[in-house]
C-alpha positions in Angstrom: -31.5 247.4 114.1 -27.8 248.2 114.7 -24.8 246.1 113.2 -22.0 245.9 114.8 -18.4 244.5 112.8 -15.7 243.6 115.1 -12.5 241.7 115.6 -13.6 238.3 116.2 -11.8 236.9 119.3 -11.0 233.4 120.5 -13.9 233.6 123.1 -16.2 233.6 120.0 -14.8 230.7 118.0 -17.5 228.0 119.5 -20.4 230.6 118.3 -18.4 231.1 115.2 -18.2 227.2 114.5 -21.5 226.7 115.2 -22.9 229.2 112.7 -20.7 228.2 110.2 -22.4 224.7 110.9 -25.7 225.9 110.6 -25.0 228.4 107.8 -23.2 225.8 105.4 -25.9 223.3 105.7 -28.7 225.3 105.1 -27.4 228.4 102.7 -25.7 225.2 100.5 -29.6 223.5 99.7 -30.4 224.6 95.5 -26.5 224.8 95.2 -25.3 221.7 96.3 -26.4 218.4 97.3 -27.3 217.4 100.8 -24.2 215.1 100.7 -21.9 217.9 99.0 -23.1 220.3 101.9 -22.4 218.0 104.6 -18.6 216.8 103.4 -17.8 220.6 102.6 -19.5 221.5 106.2 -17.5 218.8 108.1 -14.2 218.7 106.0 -13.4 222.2 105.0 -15.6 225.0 106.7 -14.9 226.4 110.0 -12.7 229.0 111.6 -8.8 229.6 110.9 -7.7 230.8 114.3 -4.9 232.3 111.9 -6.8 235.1 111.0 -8.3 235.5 114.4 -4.9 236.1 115.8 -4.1 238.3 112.6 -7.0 240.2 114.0 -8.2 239.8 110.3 -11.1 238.1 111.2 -14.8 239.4 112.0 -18.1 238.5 114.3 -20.9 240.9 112.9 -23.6 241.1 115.8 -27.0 242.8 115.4 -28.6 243.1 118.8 -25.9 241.8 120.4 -25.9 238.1 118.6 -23.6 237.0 116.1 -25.1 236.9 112.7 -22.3 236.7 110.5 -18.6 236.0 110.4 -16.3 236.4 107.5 -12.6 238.0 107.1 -9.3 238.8 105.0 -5.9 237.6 105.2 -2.5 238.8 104.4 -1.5 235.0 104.2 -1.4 232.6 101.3 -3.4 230.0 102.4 -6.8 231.0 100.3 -9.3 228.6 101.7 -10.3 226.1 104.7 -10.3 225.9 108.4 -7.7 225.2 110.9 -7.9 221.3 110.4 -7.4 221.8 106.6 -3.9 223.8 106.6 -0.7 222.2 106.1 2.6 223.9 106.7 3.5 227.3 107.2 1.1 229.8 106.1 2.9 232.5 104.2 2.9 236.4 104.1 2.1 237.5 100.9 3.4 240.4 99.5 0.8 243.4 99.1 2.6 244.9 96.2 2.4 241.5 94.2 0.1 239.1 95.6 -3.7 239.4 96.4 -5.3 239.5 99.9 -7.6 236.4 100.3 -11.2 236.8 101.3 -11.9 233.8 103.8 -14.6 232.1 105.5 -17.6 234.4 105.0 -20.7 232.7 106.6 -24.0 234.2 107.5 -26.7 232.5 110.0 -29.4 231.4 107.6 -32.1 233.6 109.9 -30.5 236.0 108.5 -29.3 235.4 105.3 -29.9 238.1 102.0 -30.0 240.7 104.6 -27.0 242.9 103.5 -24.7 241.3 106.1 -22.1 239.2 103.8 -21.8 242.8 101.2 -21.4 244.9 104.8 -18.9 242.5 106.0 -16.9 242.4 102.0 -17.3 246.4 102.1 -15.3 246.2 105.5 -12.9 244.0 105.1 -11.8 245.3 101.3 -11.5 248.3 103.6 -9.0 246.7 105.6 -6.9 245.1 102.6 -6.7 248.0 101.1 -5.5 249.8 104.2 -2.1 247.2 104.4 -1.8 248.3 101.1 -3.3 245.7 99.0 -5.0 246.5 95.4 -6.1 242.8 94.4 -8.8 240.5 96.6 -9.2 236.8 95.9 -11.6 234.4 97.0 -12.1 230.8 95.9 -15.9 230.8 96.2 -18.7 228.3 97.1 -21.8 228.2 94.5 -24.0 229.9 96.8 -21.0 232.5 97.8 -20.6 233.3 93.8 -23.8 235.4 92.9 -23.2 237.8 96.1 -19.3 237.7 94.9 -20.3 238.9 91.2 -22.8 241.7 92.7 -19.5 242.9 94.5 -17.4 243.1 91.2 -15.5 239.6 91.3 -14.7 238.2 88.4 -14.7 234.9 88.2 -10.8 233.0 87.3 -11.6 229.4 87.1 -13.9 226.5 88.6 -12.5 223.5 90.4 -13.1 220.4 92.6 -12.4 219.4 95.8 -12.2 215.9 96.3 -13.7 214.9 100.1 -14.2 211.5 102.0 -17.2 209.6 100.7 -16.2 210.5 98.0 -17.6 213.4 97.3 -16.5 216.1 94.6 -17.7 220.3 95.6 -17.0 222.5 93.3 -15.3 226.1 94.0 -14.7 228.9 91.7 -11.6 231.1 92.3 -12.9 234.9 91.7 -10.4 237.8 92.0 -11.2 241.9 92.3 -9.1 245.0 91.8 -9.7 247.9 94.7 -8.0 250.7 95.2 -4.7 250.7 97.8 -4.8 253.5 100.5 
């Protein structure tokens, strides 16, 4: 079947939401608990229209239907939706800072498929073409094995602190590519 990666545009941000809703629920079960899934799925995950403006962001479509979305950013903010920034979200500097891998969700029918390596392959592509030669991700537990099979190394682990309360841990990964 054909896959398609494109620029994600605003006219796909409710089908964007909505797998990300789908994809963090059910990809998060044997990583997290069902009330870590839910408070990172309602609290932090969704789209930053940031990086669909910055044209940085990507719908992957097989068939014609959206079965992954993920992207890269030339901005300093390194993880969260829309409703999570606050403040002015930075350039960084591609000769001294690292491009940030964001938001990679696939829909769970179609999950371990090759779609979230395609869709790193493409946008490391992309970083490397606005002349960055470091990636880094802050990375869910079930986004960390796929990140290690893609050469990440992992920096540290933290918590986020959510409403409930409820603690999800993250783990900040970082990889060297080559600039073009």
């Amino acid at each position: 079947m054909t896959v398609t990666v494109r620029a994600a545009a605003p006219a796909d941000i409710p089908a964007m939401e909505a797998l990300i809703k789908r994809s963090g629920i059910e990809l998060s079960a044997g990583f997290y608990t069902d009330e870590q899934a839910q408070a990172v799925t309602r609290h932090v995950f969704g789209v930053d229209t940031q990086l669909v403006a910055d044209q940085t962001y990507f719908a992957v479509e097989r068939q014609g239907r959206l079965v992954a979305c993920g992207g890269w950013s030339k901005r300093s903010t390194l993880f969260g939706a829309d409703h999570t920034k606050q403040g002015v979200d930075a350039l960084l500097d591609p000769a001294t800072e690292a491009a940030r891998i964001r938001a990679f969700f696939v829909d769970p029918s179609a999950a371990r498929q090759g779609l979230g390596r395609l869709l790193l392959e493409h946008c490391a592509d992309a970083a490397a073409d606005a002349g960055f030669s470091t990636l880094e991700l802050a990375a869910t537990m079930p986004g960390v094995p796929l990140s290690l099979a893609c050469g990440f190394s992992e920096i540290d682990t933290f918590e986020l602190e959510l409403p409930g309360p409820v603690r999800v841990p993250l783990t900040r990964m970082r990889k060297a590519i080559r600039a073009r």
